[in-house]
VMD Tcl script that draws the C-alpha trace (Angstrom):
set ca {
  {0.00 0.00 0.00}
  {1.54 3.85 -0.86}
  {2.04 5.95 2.06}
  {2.03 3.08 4.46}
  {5.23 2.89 6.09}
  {7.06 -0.29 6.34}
  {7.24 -1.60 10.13}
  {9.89 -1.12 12.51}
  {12.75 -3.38 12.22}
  {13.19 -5.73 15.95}
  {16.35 -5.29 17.48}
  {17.70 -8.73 15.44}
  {16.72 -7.72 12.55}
  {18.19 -4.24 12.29}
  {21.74 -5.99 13.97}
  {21.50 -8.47 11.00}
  {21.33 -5.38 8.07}
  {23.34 -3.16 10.19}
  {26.60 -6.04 10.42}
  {26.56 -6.45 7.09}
  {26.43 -3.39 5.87}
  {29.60 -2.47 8.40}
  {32.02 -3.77 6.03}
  {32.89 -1.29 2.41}
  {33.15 -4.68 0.65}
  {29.50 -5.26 0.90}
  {28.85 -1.61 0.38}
  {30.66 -2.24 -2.68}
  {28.66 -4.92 -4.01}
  {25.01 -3.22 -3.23}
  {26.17 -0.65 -5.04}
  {27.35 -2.89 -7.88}
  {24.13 -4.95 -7.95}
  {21.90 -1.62 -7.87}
  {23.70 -1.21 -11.72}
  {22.38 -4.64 -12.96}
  {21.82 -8.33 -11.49}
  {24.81 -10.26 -11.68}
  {25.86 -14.24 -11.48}
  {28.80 -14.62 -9.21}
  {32.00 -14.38 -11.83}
  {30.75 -11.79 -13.31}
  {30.65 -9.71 -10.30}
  {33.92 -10.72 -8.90}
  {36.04 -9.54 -12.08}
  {33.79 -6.16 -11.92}
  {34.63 -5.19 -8.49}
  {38.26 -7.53 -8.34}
  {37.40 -9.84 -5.62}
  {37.81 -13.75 -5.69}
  {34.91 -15.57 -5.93}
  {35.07 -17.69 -2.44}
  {35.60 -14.01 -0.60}
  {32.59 -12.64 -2.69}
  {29.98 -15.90 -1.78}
  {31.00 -15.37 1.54}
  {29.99 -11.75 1.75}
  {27.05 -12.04 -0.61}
  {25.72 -14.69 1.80}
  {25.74 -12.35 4.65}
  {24.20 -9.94 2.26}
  {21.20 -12.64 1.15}
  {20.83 -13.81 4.90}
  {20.19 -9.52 5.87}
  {17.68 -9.50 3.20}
  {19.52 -6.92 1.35}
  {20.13 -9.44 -1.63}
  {18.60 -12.01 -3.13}
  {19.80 -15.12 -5.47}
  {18.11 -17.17 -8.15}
  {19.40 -20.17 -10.15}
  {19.28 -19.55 -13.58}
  {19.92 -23.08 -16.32}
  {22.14 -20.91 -19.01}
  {21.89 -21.99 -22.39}
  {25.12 -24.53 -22.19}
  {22.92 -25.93 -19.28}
  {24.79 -24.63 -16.64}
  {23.45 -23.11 -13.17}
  {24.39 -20.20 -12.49}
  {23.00 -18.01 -9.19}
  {22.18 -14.37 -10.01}
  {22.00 -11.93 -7.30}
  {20.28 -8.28 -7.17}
  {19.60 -6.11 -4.70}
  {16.10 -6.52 -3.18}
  {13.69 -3.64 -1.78}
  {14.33 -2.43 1.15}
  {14.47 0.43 3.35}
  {15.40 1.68 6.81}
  {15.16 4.67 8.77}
  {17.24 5.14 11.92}
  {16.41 7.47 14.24}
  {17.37 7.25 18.25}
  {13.26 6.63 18.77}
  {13.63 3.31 16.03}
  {16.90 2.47 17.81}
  {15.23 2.30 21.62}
  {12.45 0.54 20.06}
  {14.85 -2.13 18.58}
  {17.03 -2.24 21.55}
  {13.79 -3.29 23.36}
  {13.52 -6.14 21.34}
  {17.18 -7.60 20.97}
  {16.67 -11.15 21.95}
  {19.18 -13.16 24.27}
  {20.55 -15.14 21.41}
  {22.00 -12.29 19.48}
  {23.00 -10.56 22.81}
  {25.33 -13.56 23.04}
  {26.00 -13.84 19.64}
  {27.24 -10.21 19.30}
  {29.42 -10.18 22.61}
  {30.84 -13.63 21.52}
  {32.03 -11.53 17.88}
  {33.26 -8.88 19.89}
  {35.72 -11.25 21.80}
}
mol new
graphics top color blue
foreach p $ca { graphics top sphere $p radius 0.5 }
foreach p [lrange $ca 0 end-1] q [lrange $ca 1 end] { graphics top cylinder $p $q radius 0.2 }
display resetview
């Protein structure tokens, strides 16, 4: 629905898209995708980053929700996985942030102080 805006992220959620945008690689490859959808290879050789390094950040980037992949049969009958950016959109202001923080559940508490380490 137009003018309806979307609901406040929980306290996970926003720690998910937050994390993995907090590293300019994956800044990088938003941007990237926002030009065109792109299969793995491709993308490494357009932003010069092997291709284990890239999965590995476009995974965080799929599991955020910021991204998302498709197998695609090519015409040699190969699968490729295409990524693109998907919709989304977040607004962060200290009132968003104390609702979130309100939410933050005891498994990502741990999680997070466990990275930290």
């Amino acid at each position: 629905m137009p003018g309806v805006p979307p609901p406040a992220p929980t306290g996970d959620e926003l720690l998910k898209v937050l994390s993995a945008l907090g590293n300019p690689h994956r800044i990088r490859i938003v941007a990237a995708l926002m030009a065109s959808r792109n299969y793995v290879s491709a993308l490494a050789r357009e932003i010069g980053m092997g291709r284990p390094l890239l999965h590995m950040h476009l995974q965080r980037l799929e599991a955020a929700g910021l991204v998302v992949g498709t197998l695609e049969a090519g015409e040699d009958g190969k699968t490729m996985k295409y990524f693109e950016v998907a919709p989304f959109f977040y607004e962060l202001t200290p009132e968003v942030i104390a609702r979130a923080a309100a939410t933050i559940t005891e498994a990502t508490d741990r999680t997070t102080k466990e990275e930290a380490k």
